[in-house]
CHARMM internal coordinates of N, CA and C (Angstrom, degrees):
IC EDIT
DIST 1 N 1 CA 1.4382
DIST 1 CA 1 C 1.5239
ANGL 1 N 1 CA 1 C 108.49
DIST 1 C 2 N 1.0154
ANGL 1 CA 1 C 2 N 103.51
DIHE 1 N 1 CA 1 C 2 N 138.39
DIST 2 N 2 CA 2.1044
ANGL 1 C 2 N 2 CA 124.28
DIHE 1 CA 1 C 2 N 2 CA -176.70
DIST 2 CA 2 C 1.4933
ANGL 2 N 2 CA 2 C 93.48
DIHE 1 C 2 N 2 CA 2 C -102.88
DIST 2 C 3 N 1.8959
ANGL 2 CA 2 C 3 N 107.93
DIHE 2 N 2 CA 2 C 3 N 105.72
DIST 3 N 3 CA 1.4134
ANGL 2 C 3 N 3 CA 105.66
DIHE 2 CA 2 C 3 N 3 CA 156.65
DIST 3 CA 3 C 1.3987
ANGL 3 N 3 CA 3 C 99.41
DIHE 2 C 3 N 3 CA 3 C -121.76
DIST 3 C 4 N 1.9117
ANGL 3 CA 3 C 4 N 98.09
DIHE 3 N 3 CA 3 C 4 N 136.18
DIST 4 N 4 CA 1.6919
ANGL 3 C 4 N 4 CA 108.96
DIHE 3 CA 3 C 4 N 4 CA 174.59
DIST 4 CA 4 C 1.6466
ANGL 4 N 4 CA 4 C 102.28
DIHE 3 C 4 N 4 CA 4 C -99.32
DIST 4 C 5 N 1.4647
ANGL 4 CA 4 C 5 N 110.29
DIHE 4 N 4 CA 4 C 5 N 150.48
DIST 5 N 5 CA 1.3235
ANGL 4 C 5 N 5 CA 105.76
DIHE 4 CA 4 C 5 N 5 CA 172.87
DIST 5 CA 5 C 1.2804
ANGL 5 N 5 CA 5 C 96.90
DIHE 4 C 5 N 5 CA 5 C -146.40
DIST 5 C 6 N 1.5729
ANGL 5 CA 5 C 6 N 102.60
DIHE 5 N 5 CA 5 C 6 N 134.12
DIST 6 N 6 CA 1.5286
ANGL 5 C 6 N 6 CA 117.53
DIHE 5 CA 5 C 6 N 6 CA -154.64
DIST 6 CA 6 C 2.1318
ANGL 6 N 6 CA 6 C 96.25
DIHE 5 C 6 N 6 CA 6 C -112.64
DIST 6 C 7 N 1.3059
ANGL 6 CA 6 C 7 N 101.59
DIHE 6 N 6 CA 6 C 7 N 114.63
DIST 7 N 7 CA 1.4625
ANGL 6 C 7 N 7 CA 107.24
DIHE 6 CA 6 C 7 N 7 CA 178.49
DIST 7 CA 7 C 1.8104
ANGL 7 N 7 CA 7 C 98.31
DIHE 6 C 7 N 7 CA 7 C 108.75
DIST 7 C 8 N 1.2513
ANGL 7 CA 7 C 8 N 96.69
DIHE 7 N 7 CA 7 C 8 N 147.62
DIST 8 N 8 CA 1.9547
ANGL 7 C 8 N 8 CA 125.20
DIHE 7 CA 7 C 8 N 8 CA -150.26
DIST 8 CA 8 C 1.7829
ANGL 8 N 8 CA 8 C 79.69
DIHE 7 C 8 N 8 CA 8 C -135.31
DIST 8 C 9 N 1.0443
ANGL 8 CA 8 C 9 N 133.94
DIHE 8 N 8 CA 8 C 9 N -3.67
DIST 9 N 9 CA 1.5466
ANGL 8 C 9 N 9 CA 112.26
DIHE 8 CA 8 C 9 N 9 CA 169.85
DIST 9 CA 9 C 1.6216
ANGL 9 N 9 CA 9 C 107.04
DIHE 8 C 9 N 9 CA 9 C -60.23
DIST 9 C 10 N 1.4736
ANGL 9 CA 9 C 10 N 95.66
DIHE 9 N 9 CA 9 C 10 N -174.02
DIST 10 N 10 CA 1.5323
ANGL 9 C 10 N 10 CA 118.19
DIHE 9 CA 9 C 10 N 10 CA 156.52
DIST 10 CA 10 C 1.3401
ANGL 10 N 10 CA 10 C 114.34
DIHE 9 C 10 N 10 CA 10 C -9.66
DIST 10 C 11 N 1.3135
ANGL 10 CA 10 C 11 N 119.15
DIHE 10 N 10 CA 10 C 11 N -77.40
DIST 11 N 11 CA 1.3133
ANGL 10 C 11 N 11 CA 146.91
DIHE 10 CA 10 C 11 N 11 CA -136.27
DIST 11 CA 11 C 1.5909
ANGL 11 N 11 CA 11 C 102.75
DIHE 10 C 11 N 11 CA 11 C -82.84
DIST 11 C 12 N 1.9079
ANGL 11 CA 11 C 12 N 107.42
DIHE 11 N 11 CA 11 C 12 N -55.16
DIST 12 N 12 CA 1.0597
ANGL 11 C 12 N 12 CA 133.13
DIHE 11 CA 11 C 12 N 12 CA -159.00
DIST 12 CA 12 C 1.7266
ANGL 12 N 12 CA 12 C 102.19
DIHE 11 C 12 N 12 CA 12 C -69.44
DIST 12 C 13 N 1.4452
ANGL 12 CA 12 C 13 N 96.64
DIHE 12 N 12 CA 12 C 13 N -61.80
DIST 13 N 13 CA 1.4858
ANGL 12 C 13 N 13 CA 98.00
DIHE 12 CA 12 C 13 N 13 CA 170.43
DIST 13 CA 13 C 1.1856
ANGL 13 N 13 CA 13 C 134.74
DIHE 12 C 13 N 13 CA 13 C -79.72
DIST 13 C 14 N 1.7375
ANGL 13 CA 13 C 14 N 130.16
DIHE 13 N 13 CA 13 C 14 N 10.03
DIST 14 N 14 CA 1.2864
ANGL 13 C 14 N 14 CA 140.75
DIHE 13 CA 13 C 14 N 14 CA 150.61
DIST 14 CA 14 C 1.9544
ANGL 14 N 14 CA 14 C 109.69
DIHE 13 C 14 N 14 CA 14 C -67.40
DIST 14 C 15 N 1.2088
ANGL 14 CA 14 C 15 N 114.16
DIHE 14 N 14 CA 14 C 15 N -46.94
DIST 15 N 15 CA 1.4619
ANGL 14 C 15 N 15 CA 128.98
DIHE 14 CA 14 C 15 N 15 CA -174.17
DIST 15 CA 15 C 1.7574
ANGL 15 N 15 CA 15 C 110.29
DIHE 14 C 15 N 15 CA 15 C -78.87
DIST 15 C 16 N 1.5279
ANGL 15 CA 15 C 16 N 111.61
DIHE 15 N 15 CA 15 C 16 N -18.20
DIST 16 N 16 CA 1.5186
ANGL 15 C 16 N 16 CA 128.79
DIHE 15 CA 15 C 16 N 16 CA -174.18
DIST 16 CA 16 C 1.7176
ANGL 16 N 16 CA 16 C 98.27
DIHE 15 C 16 N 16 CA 16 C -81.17
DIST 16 C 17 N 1.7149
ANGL 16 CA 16 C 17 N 112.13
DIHE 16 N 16 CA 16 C 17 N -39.23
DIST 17 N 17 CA 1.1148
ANGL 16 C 17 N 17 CA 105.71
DIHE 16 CA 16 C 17 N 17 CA -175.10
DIST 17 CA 17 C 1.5426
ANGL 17 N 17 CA 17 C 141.23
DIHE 16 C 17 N 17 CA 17 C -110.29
DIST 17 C 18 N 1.6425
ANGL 17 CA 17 C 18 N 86.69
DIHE 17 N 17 CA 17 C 18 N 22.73
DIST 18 N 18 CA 1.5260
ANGL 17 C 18 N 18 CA 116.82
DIHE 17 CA 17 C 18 N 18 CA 170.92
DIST 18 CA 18 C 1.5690
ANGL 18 N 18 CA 18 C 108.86
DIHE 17 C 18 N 18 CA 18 C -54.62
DIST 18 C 19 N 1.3613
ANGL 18 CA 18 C 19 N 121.65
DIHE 18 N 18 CA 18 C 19 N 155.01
DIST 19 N 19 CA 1.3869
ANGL 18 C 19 N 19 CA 114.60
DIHE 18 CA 18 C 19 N 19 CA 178.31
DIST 19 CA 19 C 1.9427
ANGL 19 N 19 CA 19 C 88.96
DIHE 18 C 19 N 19 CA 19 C -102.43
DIST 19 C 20 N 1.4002
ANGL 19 CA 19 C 20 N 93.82
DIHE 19 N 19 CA 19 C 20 N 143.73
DIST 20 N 20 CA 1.2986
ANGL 19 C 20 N 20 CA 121.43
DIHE 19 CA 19 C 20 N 20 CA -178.79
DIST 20 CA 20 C 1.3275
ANGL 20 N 20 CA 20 C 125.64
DIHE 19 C 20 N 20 CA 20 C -114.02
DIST 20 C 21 N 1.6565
ANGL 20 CA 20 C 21 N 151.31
DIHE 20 N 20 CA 20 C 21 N -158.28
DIST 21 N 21 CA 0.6697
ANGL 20 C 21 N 21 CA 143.22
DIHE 20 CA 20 C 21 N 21 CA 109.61
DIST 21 CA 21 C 1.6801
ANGL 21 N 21 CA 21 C 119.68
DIHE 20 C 21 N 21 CA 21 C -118.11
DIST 21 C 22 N 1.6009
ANGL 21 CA 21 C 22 N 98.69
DIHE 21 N 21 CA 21 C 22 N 15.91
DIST 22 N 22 CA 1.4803
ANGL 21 C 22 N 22 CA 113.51
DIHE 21 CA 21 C 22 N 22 CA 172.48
DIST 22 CA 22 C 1.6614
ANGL 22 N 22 CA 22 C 105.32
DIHE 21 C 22 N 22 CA 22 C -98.62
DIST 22 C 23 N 1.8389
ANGL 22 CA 22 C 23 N 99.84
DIHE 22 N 22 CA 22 C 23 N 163.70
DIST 23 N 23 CA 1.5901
ANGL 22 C 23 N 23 CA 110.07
DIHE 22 CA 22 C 23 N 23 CA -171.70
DIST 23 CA 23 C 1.5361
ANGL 23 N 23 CA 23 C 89.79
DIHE 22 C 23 N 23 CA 23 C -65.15
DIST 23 C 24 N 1.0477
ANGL 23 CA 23 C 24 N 140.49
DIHE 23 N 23 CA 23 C 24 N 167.78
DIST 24 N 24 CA 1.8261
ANGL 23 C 24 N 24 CA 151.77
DIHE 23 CA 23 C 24 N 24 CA 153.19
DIST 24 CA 24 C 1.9862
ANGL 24 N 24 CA 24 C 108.67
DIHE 23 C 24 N 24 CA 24 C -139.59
DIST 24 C 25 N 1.3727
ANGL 24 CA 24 C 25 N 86.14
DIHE 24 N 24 CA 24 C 25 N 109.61
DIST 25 N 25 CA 1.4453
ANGL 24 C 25 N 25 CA 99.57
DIHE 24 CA 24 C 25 N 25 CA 177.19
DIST 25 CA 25 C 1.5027
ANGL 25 N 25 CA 25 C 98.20
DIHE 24 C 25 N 25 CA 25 C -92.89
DIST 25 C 26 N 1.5613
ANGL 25 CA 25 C 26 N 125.23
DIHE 25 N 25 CA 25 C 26 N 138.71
DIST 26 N 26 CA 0.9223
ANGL 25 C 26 N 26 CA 118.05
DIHE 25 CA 25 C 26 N 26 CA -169.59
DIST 26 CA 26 C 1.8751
ANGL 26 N 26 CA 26 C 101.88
DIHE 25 C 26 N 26 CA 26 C -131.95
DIST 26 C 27 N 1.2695
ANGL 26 CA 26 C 27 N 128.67
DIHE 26 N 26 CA 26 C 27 N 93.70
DIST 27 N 27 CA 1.3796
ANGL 26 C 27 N 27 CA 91.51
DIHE 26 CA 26 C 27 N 27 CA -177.78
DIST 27 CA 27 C 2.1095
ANGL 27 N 27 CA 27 C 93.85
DIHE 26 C 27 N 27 CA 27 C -134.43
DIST 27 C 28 N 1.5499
ANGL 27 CA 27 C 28 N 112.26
DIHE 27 N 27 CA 27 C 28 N -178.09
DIST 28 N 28 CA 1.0975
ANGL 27 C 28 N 28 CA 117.02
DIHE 27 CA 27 C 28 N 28 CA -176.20
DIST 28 CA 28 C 1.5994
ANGL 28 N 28 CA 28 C 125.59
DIHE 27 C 28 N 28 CA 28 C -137.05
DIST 28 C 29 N 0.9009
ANGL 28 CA 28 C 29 N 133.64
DIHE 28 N 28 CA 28 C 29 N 101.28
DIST 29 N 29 CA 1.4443
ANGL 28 C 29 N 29 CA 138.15
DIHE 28 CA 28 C 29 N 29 CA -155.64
DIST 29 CA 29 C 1.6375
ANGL 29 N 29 CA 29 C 100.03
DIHE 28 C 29 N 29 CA 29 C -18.27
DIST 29 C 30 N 1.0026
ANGL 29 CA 29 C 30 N 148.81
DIHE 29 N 29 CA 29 C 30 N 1.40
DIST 30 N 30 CA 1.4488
ANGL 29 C 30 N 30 CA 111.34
DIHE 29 CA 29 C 30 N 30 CA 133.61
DIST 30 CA 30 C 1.0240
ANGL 30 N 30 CA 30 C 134.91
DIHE 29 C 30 N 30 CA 30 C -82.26
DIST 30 C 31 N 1.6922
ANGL 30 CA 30 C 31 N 120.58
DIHE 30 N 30 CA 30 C 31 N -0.25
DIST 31 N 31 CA 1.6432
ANGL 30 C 31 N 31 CA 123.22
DIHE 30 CA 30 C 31 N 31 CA 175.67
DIST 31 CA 31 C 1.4137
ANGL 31 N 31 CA 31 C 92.08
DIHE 30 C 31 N 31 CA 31 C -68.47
DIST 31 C 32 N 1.4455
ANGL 31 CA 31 C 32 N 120.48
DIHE 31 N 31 CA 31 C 32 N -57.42
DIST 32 N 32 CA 1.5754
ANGL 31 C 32 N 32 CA 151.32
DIHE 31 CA 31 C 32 N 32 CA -152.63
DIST 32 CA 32 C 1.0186
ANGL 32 N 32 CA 32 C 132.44
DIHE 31 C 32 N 32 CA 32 C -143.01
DIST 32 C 33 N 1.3819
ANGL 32 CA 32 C 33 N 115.12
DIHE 32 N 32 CA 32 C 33 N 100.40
DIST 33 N 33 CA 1.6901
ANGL 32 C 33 N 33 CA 118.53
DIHE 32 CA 32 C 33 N 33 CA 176.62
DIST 33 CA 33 C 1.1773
ANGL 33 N 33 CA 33 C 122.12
DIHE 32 C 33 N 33 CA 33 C -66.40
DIST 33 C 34 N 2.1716
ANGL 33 CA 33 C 34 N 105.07
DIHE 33 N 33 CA 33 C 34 N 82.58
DIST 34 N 34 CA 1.9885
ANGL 33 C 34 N 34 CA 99.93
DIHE 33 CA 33 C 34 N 34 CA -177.36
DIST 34 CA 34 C 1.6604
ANGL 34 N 34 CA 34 C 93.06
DIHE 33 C 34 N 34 CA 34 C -81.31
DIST 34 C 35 N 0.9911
ANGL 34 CA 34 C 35 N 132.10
DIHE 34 N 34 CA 34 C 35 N 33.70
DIST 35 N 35 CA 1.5469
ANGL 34 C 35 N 35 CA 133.52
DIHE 34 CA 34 C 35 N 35 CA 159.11
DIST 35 CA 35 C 1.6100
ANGL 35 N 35 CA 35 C 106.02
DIHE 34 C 35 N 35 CA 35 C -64.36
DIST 35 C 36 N 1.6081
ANGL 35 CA 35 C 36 N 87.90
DIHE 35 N 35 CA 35 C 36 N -52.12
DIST 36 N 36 CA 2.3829
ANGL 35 C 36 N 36 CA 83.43
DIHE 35 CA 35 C 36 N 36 CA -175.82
DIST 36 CA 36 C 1.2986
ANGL 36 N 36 CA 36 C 106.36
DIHE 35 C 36 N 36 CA 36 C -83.31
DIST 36 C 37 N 1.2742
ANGL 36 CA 36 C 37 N 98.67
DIHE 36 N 36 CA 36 C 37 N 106.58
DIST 37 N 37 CA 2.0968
ANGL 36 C 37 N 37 CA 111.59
DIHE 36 CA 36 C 37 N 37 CA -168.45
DIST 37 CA 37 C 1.9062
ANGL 37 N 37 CA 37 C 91.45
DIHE 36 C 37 N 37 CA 37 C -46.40
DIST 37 C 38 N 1.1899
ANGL 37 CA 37 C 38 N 123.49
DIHE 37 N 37 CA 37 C 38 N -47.51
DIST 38 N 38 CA 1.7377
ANGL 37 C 38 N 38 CA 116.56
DIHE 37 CA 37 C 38 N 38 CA -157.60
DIST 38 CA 38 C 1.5591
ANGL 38 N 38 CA 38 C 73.68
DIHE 37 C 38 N 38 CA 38 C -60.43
DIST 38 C 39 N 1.5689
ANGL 38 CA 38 C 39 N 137.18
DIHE 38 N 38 CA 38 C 39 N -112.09
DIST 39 N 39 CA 1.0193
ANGL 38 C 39 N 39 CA 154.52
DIHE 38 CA 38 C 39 N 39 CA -160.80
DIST 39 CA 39 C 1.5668
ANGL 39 N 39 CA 39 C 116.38
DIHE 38 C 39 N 39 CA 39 C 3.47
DIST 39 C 40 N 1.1293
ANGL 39 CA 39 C 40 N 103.22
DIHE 39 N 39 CA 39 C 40 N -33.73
DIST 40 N 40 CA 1.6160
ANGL 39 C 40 N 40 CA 106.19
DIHE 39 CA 39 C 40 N 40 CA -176.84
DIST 40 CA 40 C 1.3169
ANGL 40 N 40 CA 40 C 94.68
DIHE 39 C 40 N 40 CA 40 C -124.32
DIST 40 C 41 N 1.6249
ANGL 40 CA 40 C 41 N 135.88
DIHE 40 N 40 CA 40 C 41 N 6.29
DIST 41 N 41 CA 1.5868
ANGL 40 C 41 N 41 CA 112.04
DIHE 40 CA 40 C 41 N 41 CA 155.84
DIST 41 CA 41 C 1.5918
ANGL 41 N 41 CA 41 C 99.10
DIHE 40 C 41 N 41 CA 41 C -66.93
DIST 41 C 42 N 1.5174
ANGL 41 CA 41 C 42 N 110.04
DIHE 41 N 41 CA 41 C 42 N -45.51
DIST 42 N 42 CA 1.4832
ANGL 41 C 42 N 42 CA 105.70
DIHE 41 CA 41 C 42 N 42 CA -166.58
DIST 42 CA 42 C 1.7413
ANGL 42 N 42 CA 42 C 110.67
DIHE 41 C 42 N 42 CA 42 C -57.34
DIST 42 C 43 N 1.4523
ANGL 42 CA 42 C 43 N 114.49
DIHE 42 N 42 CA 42 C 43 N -27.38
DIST 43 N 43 CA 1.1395
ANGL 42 C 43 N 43 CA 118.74
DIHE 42 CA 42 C 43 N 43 CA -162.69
DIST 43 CA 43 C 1.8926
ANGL 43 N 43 CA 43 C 95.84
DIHE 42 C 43 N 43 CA 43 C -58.91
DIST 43 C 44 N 1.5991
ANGL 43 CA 43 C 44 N 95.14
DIHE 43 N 43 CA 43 C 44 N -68.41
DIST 44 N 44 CA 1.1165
ANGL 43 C 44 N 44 CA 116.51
DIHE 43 CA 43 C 44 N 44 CA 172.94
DIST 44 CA 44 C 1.7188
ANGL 44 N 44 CA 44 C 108.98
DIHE 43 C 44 N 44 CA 44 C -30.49
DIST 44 C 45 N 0.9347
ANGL 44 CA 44 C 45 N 138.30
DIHE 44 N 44 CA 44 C 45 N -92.12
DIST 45 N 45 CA 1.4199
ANGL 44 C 45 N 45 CA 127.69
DIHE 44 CA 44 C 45 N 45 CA 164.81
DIST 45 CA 45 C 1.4385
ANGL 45 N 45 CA 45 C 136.28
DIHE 44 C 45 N 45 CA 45 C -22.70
DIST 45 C 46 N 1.2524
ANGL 45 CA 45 C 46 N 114.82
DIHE 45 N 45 CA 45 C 46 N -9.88
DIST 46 N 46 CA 1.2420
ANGL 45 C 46 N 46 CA 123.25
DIHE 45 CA 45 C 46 N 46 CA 161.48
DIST 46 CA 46 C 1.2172
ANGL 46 N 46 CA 46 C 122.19
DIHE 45 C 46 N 46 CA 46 C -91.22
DIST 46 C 47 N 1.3310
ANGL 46 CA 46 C 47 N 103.58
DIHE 46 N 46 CA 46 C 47 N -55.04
DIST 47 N 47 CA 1.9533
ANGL 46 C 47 N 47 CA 106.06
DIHE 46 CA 46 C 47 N 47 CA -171.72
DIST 47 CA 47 C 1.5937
ANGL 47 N 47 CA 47 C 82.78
DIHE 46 C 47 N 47 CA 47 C -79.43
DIST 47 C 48 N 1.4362
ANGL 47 CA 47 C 48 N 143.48
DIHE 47 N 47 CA 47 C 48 N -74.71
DIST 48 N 48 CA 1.4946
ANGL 47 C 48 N 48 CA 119.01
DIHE 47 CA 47 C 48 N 48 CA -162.36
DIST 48 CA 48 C 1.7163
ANGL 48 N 48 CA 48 C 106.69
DIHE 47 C 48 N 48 CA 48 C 93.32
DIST 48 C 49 N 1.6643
ANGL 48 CA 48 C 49 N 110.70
DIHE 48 N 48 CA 48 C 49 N 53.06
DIST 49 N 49 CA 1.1546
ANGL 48 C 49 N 49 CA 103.79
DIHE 48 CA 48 C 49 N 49 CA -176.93
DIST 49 CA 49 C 1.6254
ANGL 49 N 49 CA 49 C 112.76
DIHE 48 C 49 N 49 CA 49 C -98.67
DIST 49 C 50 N 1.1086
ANGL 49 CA 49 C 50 N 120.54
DIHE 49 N 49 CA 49 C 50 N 154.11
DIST 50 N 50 CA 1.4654
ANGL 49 C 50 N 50 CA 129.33
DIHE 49 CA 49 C 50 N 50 CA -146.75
DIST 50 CA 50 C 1.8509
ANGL 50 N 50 CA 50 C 84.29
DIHE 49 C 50 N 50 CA 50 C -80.54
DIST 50 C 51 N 0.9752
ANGL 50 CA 50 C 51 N 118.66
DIHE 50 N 50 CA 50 C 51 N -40.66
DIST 51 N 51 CA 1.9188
ANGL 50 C 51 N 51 CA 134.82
DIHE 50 CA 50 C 51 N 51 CA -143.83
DIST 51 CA 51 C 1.5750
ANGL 51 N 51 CA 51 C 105.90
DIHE 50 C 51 N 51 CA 51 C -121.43
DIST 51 C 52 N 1.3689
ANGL 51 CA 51 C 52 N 162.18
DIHE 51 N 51 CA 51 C 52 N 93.80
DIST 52 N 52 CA 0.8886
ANGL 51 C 52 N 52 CA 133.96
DIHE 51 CA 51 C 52 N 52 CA 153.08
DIST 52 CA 52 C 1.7164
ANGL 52 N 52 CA 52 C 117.53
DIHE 51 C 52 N 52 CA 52 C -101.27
DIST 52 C 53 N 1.4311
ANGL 52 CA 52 C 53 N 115.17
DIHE 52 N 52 CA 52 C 53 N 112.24
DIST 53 N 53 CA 1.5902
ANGL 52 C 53 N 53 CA 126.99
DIHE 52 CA 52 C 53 N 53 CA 169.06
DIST 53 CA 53 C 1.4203
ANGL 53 N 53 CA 53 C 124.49
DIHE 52 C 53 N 53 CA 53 C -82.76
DIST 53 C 54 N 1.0121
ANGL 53 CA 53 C 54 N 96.75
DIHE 53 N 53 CA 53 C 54 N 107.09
DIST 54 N 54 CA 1.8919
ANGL 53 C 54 N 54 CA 115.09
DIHE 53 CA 53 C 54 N 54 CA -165.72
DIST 54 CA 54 C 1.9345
ANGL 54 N 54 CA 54 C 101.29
DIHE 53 C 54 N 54 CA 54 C -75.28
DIST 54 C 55 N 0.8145
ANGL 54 CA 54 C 55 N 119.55
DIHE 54 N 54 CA 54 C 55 N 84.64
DIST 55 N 55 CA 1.1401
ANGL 54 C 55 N 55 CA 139.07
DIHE 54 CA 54 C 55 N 55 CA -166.83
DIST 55 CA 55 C 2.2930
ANGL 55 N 55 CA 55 C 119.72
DIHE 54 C 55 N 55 CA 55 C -91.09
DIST 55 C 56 N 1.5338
ANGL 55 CA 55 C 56 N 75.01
DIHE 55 N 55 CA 55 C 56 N -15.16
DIST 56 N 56 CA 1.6597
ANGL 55 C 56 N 56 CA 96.59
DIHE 55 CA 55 C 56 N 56 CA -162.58
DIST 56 CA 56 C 1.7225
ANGL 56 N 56 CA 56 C 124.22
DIHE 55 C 56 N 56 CA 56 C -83.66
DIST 56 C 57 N 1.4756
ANGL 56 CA 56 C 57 N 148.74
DIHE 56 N 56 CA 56 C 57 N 133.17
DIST 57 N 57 CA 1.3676
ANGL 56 C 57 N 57 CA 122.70
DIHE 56 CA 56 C 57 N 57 CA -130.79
DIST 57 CA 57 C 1.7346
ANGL 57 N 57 CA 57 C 68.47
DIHE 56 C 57 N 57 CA 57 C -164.22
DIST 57 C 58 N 1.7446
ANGL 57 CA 57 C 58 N 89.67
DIHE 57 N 57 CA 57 C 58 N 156.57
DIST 58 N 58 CA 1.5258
ANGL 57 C 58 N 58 CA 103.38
DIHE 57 CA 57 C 58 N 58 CA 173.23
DIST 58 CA 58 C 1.7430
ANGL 58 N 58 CA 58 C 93.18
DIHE 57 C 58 N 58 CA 58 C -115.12
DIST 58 C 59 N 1.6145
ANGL 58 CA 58 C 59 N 92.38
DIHE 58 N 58 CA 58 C 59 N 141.60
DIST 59 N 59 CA 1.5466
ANGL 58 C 59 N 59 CA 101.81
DIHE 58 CA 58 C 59 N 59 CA 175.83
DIST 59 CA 59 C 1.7723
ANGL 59 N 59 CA 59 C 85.11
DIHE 58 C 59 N 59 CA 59 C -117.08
DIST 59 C 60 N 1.5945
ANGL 59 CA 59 C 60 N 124.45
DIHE 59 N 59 CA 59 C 60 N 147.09
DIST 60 N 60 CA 1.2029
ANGL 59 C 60 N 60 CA 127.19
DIHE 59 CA 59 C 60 N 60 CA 132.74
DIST 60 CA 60 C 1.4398
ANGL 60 N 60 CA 60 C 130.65
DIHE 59 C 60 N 60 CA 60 C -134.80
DIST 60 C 61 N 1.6329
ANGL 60 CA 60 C 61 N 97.74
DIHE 60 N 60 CA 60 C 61 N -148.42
DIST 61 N 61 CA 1.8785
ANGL 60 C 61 N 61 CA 83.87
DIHE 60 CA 60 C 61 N 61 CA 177.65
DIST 61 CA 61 C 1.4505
ANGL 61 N 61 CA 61 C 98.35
DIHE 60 C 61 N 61 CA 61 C -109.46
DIST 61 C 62 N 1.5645
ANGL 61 CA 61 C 62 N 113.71
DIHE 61 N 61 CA 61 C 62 N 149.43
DIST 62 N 62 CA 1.7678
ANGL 61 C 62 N 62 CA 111.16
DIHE 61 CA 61 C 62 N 62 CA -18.02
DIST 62 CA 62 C 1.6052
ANGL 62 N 62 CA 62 C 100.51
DIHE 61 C 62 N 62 CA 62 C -86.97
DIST 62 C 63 N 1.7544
ANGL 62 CA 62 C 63 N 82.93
DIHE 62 N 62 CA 62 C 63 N 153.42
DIST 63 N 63 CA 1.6711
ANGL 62 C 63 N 63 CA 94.95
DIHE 62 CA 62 C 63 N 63 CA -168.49
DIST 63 CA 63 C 1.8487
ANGL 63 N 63 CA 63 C 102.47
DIHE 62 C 63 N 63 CA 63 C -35.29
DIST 63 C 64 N 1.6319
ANGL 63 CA 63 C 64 N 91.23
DIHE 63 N 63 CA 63 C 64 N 175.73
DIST 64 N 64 CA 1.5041
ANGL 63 C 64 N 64 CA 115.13
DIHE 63 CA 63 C 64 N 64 CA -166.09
DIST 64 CA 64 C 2.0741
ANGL 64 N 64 CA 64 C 96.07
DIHE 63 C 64 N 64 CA 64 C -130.69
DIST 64 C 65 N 1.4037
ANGL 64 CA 64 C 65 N 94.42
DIHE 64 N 64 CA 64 C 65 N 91.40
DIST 65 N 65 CA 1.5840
ANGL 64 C 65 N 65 CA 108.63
DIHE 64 CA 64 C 65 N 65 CA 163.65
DIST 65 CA 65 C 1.1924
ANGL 65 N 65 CA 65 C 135.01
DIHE 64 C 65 N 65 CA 65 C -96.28
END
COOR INIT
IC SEED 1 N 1 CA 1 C
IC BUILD
């Protein structure tokens, strides 16, 4: 099983470093902007991951708690 998990925060990289015996793609809008929906439909259609966990959060100023 192919699980993607989108966001390297807290959350993303607590669940990234679970031991598995599934693939875990792990990346975070600076690997990849899944912000531009076309860009990551195609992404999405390529890799073909079984799981995707949306993991990813906007912080600004002033932060958002």
């Amino acid at each position: 099983m192919k699980i993607l998990i989108l966001g390297k925060g807290y959350i993303g990289s607590y669940l990234a470093k679970k031991e598995t015996k599934h693939e875990i793609t792990h990346i975070s809008k600076n690997d990849f902007d899944y912000s531009n929906y076309s860009k990551f439909e195609e992404y999405i259609k390529r890799e073909m991951p079984d799981w995707i966990i949306n993991c990813s959060g906007y912080t600004g100023k002033p932060n958002v708690e």
